[in-house]
Legacy VTK file of the C-alpha trace (Angstrom):
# vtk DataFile Version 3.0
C-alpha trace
ASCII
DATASET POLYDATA
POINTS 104 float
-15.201 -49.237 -8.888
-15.793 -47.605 -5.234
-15.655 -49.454 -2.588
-19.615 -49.791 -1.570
-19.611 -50.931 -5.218
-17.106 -53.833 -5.007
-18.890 -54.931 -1.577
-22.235 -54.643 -3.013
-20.866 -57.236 -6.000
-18.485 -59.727 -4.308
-20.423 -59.741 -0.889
-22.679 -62.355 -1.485
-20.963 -64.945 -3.578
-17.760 -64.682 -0.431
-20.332 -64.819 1.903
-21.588 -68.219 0.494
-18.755 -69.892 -0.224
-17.946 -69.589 3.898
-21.257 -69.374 5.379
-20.837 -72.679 7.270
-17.059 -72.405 8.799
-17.843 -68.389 10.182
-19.719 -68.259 12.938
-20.244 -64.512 12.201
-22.473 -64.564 9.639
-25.908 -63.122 10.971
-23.614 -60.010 11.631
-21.728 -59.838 8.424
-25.129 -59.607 6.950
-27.142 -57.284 9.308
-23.532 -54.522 8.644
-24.719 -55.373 5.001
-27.997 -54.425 5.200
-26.935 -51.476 7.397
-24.412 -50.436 4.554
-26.987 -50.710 2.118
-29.429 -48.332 3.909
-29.891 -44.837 2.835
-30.895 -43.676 6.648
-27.270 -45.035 7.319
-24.841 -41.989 6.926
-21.843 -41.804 4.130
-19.343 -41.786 6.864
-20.516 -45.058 8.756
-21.295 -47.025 5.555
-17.799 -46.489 4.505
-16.211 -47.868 7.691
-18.958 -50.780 7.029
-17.568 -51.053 3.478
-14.085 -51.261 4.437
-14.818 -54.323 7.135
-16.660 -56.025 4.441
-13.956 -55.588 2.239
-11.527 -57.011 4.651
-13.591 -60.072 4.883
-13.985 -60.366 0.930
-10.681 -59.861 0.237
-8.514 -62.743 -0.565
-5.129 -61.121 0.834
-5.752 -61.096 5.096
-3.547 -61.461 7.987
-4.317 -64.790 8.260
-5.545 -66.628 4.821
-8.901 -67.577 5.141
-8.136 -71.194 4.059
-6.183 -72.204 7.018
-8.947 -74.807 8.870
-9.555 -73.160 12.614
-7.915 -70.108 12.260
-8.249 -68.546 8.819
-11.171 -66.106 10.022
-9.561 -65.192 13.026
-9.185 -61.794 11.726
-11.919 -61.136 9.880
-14.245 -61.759 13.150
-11.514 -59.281 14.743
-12.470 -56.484 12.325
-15.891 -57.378 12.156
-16.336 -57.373 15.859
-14.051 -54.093 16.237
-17.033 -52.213 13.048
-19.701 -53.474 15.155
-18.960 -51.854 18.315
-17.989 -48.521 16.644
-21.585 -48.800 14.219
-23.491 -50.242 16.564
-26.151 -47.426 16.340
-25.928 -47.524 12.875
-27.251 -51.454 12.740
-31.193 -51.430 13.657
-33.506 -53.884 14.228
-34.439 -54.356 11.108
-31.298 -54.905 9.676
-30.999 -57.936 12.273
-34.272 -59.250 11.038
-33.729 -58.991 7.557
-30.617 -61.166 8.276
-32.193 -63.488 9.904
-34.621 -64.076 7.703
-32.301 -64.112 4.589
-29.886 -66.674 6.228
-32.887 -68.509 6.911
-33.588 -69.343 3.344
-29.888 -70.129 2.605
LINES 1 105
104 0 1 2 3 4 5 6 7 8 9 10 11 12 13 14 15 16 17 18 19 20 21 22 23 24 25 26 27 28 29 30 31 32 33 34 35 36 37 38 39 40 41 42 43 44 45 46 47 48 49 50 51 52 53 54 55 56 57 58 59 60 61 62 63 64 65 66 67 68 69 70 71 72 73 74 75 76 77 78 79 80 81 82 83 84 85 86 87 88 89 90 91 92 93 94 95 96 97 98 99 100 101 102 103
């Protein structure tokens, strides 16, 4: 399975099983939405990909189950993808985030 694959099926059930300890969130979505764009180029939805692999993946720097500190490093990765894609996340990707988290 590539990895835009394995994000696109293990993204959302993570994502839920967190959503209320990360204060992150509207931006893990918006790269989402971003990666799952097909304006977004191959190159910047793979450096997406890999950040939102990071945060799916069980095996971190710091395990995500340690209270206070477990998504330390995720929100460092995430934080380090956005500034690098920031052109790459539009408006509408924002919106669309907002609106999904809003039904959640």
């Amino acid at each position: 399975m590539d990895l835009i694959e394995k994000v696109k099926k293990e993204f959302w059930p993570k994502l839920k099983s967190v959503v209320s300890k990360i204060p992150f969130t509207e931006d893990l979505v918006a790269l989402y939405y971003s990666m799952m764009d097909p304006e977004t180029p191959l190159r910047t939805k793979l450096i997406i990909a890999g950040a939102l692999a990071y945060f799916i993946s069980p095996l971190d720097a710091i395990p995500d189950f340690i209270p206070g500190a477990g998504f330390l490093d995720d929100a460092g990765v995430i934080a380090t993808v956005l500034a690098s894609v920031q052109s790459a996340i539009r408006p509408e990707h924002r919106e669309k985030a907002r609106k999904t988290l809003e039904k959640e």
